[in-house]
C-alpha positions in Angstrom: 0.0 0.0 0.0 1.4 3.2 -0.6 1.6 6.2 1.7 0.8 9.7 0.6 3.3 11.9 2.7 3.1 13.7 5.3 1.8 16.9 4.8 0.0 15.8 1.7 -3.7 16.3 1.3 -6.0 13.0 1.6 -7.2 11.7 -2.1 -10.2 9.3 -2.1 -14.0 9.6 -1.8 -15.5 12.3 0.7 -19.2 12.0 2.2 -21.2 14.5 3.8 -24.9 13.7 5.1 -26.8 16.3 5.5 -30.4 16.0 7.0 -33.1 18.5 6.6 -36.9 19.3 7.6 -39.4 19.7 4.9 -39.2 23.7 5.8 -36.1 24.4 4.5 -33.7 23.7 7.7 -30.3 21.9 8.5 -31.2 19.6 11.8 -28.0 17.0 11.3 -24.6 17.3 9.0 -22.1 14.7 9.4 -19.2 14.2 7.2 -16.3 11.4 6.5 -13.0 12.1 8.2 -11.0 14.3 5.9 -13.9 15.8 3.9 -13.2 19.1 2.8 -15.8 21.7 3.9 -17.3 24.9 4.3 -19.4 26.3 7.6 -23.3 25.3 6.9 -25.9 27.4 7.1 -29.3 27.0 8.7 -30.9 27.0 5.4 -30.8 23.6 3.9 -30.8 25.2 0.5 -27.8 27.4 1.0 -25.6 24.3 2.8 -26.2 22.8 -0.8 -25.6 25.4 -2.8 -22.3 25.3 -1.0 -21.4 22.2 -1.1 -22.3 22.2 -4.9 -20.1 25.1 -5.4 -17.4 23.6 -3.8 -16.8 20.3 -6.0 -19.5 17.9 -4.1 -22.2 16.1 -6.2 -25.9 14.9 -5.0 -25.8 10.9 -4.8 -28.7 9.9 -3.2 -31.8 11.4 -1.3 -34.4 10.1 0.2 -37.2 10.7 2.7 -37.2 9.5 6.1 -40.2 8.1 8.6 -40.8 11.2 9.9 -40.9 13.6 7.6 -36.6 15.0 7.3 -35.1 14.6 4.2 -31.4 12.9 4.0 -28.9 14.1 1.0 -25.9 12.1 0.4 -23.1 14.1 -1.5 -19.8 12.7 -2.4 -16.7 14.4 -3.5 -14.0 12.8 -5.9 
């Protein structure tokens, strides 16, 4: 396996979750270790025009049991 050095940003997949209520606000943002990211907003719609902005595309969304909606964004 072969070591990037020290110093030397992280290459690889990057996940954020971000979870939202149907009115438009952030309630949960979790991201993978070494994710490159920006402050979020309250406003779930600004968080994703953010994260847009800054390289990160929509995987997957999907509604949960009670009511939130969960985006799944991954970075290259």
């Amino acid at each position: 396996m072969e070591r990037s050095p020290i110093g030397s940003a992280w290459q690889g997949t990057h996940v954020v979750l971000l979870r939202c209520t149907p009115t438009n606000n952030v309630i949960g943002f979790y991201q993978s270790l070494h994710a490159p990211t920006e402050p979020v907003n309250h406003l779930c719609s600004e968080t994703l025009s953010t994260y847009l902005s800054i390289g990160y595309t929509i995987s997957y969304v999907h509604s949960l049991s009670d009511g939130t909606i969960e985006y799944i964004l991954i970075k290259n």
